[in-house]
C-alpha positions, 0 to 999 in steps of 0.5 A: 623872840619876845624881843620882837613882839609888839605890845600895845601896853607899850607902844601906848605907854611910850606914846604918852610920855614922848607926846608929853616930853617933845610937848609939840602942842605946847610949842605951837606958839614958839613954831608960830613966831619961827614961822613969822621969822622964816616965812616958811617952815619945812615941815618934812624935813624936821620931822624926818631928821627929828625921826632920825635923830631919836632912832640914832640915840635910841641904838647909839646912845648906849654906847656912847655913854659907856664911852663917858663912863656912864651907866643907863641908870645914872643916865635915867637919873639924871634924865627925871632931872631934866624931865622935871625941870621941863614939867616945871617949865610948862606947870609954872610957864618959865622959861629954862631952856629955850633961846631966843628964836633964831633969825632964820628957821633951819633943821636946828632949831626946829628938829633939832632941840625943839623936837628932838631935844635934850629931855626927849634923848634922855627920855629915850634911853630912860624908857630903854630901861622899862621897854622893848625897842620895836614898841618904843620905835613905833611910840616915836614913828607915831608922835613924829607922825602928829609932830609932821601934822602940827607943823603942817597946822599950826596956824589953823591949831592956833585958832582952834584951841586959842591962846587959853586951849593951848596953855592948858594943854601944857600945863595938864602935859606939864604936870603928867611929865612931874609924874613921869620924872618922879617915877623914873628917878624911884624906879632907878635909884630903887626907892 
């Protein structure tokens, strides 16, 4: 019956690290140049398929690894990879996974592997290992929550944290998200 109980610890712990890795805030610029692309963002529709994209995973992913012939572990390993590649990305400003922005805006590049990308899959099963699912579904129902936000705001988040606000932002999350990766590569390999 612990399964179900709700731990704020938790809950605040997933927050943080989904917050980190989805890095919504430090896409801001990218979600404005789709924007002036596209004209129009749909908003809703991006957060509730990035919603459903990560619960999916969180169930299934599992399952589809055992498929692969592939343990949670191993997967968590090289997840700390993936989610240390990002934190690089934003600390040093490179550029490692983005494409080019598309000619039109869709659930694809928004939902889909802006939000819902590789590194927040693997973050998902990663946080699997250390946490209960109820806490880790209401960690990524509380970041789609801001997620929606921002989209709706960007232009207006654009002016209240400045082009200086927003880079600091991401390499203050950059530099949590090295921690983060550090510590699941040690807690999964048992160093």
């Amino acid at each position: 019956m612990d399964y179900f109980k709700f731990d704020f610890s938790q809950i605040l712990s997933t927050t943080m690290v989904l917050f980190a890795i989805i890095d919504i805030l430090g896409s801001i610029p990218i979600i404005i140049e789709l924007r002036k692309k596209a004209g129009h963002i749909q908003s809703e529709k991006a957060a509730i398929v990035a919603t459903v994209l990560m619960i999916i995973f969180l169930f299934a992913g599992k399952t589809l690894l055992a498929v692969i012939g592939v343990d949670v572990a191993s997967f968590a390993i090289a997840g700390s990879f993936v989610i240390f590649a990002i934190a690089m990305e934003m600390v040093l400003g490179l550029t490692l996974f983005r494409d080019e922005v598309p000619e039109t805006v869709s659930i694809v590049p928004l939902a889909f592997p802006l939000i819902a990308g590789a590194g927040t899959m693997t973050t998902l099963l990663s946080l699997k290992t250390e946490y209960t699912t109820p806490n880790i579904i209401v960690g990524i129902m509380l970041n789609m929550l801001f997620v929606y936000f921002v989209l709706k705001n960007t232009n207006r988040l654009e002016k209240l944290f400045g082009k200086t606000g927003l880079n600091i932002l991401r390499k203050a999350f950059g530099i949590i998200l090295l921690a983060i990766a550090i510590k699941l590569f040690r807690t999964n390999t048992g160093l």
